[in-house]
N, C-alpha and C positions, 0 to 999 in steps of 0.2 A: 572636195568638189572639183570637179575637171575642169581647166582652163579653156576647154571646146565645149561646143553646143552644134545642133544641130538645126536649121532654116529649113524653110518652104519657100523656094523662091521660082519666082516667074520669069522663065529665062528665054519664050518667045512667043508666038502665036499657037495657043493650046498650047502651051508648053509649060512644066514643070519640074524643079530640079530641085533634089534634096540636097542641101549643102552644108560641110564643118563648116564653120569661123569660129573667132572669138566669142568667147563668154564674156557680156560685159561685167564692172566691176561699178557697185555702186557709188555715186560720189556726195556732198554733202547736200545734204534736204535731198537726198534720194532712196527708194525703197530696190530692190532687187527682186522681182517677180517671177515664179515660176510659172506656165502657164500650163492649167490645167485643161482648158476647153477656149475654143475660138472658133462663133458664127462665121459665114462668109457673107457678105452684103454684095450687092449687085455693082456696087464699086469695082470688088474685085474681079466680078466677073466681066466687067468691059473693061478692065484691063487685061484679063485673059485672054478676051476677044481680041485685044487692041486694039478696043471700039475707042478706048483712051489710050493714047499715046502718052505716057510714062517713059519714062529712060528705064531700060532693062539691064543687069537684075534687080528684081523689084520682090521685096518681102511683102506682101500685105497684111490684111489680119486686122479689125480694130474694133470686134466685138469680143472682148473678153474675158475672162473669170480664169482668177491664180491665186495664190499665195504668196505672201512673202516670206524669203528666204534668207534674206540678207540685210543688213541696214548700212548707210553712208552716214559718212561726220554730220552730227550736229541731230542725228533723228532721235529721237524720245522712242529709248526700247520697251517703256509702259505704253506709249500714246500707238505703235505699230509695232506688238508681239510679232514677233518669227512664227512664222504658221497661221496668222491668221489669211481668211479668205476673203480675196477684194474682188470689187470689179476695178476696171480703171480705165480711165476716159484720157484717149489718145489723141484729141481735138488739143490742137494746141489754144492757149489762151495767153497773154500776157500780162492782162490785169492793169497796162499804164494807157495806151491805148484809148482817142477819143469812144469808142466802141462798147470797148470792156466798163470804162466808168462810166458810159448811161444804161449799162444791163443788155446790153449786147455782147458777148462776148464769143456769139457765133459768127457773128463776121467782126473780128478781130483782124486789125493791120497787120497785125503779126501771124498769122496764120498758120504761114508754110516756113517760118523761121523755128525750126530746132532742130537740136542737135544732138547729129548722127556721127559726130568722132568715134566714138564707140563699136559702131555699124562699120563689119565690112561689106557689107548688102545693104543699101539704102532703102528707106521702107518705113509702114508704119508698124511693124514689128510685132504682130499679133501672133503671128504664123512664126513664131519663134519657140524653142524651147525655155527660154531665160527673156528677161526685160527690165529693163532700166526704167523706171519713170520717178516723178517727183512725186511730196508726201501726198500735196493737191490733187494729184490725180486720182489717189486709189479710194474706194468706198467700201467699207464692211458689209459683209455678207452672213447673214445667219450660217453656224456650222453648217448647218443639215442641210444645205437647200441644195438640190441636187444641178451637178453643172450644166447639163444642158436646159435647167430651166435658167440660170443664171446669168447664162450666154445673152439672152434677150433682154438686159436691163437696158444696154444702150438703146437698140430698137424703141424699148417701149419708153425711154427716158423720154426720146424724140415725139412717140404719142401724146406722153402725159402732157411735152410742151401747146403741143395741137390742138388737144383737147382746150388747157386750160385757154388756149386765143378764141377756141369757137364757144367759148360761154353759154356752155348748155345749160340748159334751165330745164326742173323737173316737168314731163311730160311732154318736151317736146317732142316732134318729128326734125330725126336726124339720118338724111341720105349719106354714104359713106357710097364714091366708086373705086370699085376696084377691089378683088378680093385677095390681094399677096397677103403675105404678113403682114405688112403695115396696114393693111385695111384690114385683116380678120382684128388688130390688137386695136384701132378704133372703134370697131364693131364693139370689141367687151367691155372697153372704157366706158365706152359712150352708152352703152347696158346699165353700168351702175353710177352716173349720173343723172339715173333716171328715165333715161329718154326711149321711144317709140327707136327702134335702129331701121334702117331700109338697105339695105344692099344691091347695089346694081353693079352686076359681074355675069359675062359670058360662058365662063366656065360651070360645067354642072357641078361637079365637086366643090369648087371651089364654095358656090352656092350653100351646098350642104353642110359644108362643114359649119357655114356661117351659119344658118339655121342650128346646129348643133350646140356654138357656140355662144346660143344668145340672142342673133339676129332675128327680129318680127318677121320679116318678111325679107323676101329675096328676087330680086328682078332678074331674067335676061333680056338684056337690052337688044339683042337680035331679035328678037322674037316681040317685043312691045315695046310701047314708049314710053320709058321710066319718070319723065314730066308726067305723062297723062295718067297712068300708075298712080304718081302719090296724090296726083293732087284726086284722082278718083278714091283711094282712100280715106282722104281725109277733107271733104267738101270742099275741093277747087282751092287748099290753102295754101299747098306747096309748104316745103319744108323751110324750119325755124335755122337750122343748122345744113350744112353740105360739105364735107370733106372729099376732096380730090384726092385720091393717095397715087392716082396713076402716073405713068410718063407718056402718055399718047397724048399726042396733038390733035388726035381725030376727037376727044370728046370736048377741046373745047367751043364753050356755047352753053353745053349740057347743066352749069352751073346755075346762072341765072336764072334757067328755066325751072329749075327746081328748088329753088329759094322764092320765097317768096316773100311780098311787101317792100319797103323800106326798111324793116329790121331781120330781113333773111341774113344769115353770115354764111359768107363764100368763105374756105380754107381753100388756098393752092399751093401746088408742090411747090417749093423751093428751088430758084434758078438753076437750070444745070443741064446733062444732056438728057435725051430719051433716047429710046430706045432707038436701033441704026444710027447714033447720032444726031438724030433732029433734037432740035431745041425744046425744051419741056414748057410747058404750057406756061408757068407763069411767067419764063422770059420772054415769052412770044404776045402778047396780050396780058394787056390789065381788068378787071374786075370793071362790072358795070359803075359809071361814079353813086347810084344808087341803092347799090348793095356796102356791104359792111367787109368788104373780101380786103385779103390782104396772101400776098405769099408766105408761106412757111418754111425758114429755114430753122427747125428744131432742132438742135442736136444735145448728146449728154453733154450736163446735165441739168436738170430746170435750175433756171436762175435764181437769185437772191435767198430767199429763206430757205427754199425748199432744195438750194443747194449745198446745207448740212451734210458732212462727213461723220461717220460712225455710223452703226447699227438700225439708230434710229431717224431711220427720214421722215420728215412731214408725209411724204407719199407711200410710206412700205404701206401702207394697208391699200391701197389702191392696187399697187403689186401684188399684195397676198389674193386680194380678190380676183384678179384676172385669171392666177392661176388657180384658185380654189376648185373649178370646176375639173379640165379634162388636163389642165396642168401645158408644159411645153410638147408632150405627145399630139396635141390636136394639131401640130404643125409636123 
């Protein structure tokens, strides 16, 4: 194996540069990952922008499906065969951390602490040929699953967290704005939880495809008012559940109004920026104190039990389900 590899790295405003370095070398409790497929998240793309300012050059990359190729001291070559296919979750954790021991361990003290000796491009290494990571991080993948469906485990790990905050219960109405990714994979989730789905999204496609994928019904909110919409579909009730998947500041408000009662549940995005760099809805405004809303910082992979390593997760069938229909092609 060649002591070089080759990066994807982000070297200024639009700017792109393939570059040698080192190949890293695994070290003990470490697996050596090759990477076979790597999503881009909108992360990377305002750092593209330089809508985030990062120190360049910048590797990104932190949706991804590889295998392992290599082991470091001390790894169990039964417990992590050479060639099996992982995904691996590039969210640092440290595990000691007030955070991490009450089941947080998405805002972890520790966060932005590891370690890039290895890296001559600092980065989160996605966008790499080769990758270093610990045994912790990597998750078995069925052989056969194909990698651009595999790519999306992070993404939807982040759903499944979302979902399980907004406690849908069989039958309800559940509003989902916004129709990226992240809200068509709400839309399916939230499909086979049972629930009534609503989509309010300005795009016509975007619409469609949700319809395609599941969705009851499908709003443009330019054209009607997604309050008056559900609750006319469903006798002035307003919805049980509402996820925000957006970064626009303009719909907040929109929330409340479509939840309804005292046990309406608001989900909002997770602190951070939007779009142009404005501030994303949940750090700009809290949840009415009568609603059940809370921000959502989801990331891989669901906590405590359901964050199982090997083959078998608590949640692969929730996985298999989303894709059972039109698979990662509907995106």
């Amino acid at each position: 194996m060649s002591e070089k590899m080759k990066v994807v790295a982000i070297t200024g405003d639009h700017e792109v540069s393939i570059k040698e370095v080192r190949r890293p070398a695994p070290e003990k409790n470490q697996v050596l990952v090759r990477v076979r497929a790597c999503a881009l998240c909108t992360w990377e793309q305002r750092m593209f922008t330089r809508d985030s300012k990062v120190p360049l050059p910048f590797v990104g990359g932190h949706e991804l499906v590889g295998e392992i190729c290599a082991l470091g001291g001390s790894v169990d070559e039964k417990a992590y065969p050479v060639g099996s296919r992982v995904a691996v979750r590039l969210v640092h954790q440290c595990g000691e951390c007030y955070f991490c021991r009450v089941g947080h361990p998405e805002l972890c003290a520790h966060l932005n602490d590891v370690d890039m000796s290895q890296m001559d491009i600092p980065g989160t290494g996605g966008l790499s040929e080769y990758l270093n990571v610990s045994v912790s991080q990597v998750y078995f993948l069925n052989q056969d699953m194909p990698d651009q469906t595999a790519v999306f485990a992070e993404p939807l790990a982040c759903v499944l967290n979302s979902i399980e905050k907004g406690q849908i219960e069989i039958s309800d109405d559940v509003v989902v704005i916004g129709g990226g990714i992240m809200g068509l994979l709400h839309v399916m989730a939230a499909k086979l939880c049972g629930a009534r789905v609503i989509l309010s999204e300005p795009d016509r496609s975007r619409r469609e495809l949700a319809l395609e994928l599941g969705a009851d019904m499908a709003i443009d909110p330019l054209a009607a008012d997604p309050v008056e919409e559900v609750k006319r579909i469903n006798g002035g009730r307003g919805a049980e559940v509402v996820f925000n998947t957006t970064p626009v500041s303009a719909v907040a408000g929109a929330e409340d109004g479509l939840a309804h009662g005292p046990g309406g549940h608001v989900q909002l995005p997770a602190p951070g920026q939007a779009r142009g760099g404005q501030p994303r809805l949940a750090a700009q405004r809290q949840p009415g104190h009568h609603r059940r809303g809370q921000p959502v910082g989801a990331v891989f992979l669901p906590r405590g039990a359901a964050a199982q390593q090997g083959p078998h997760q608590p949640r692969q069938a929730i996985f298999r389900g989303v894709w059972a229909g039109r698979g990662a092609e509907g995106f």
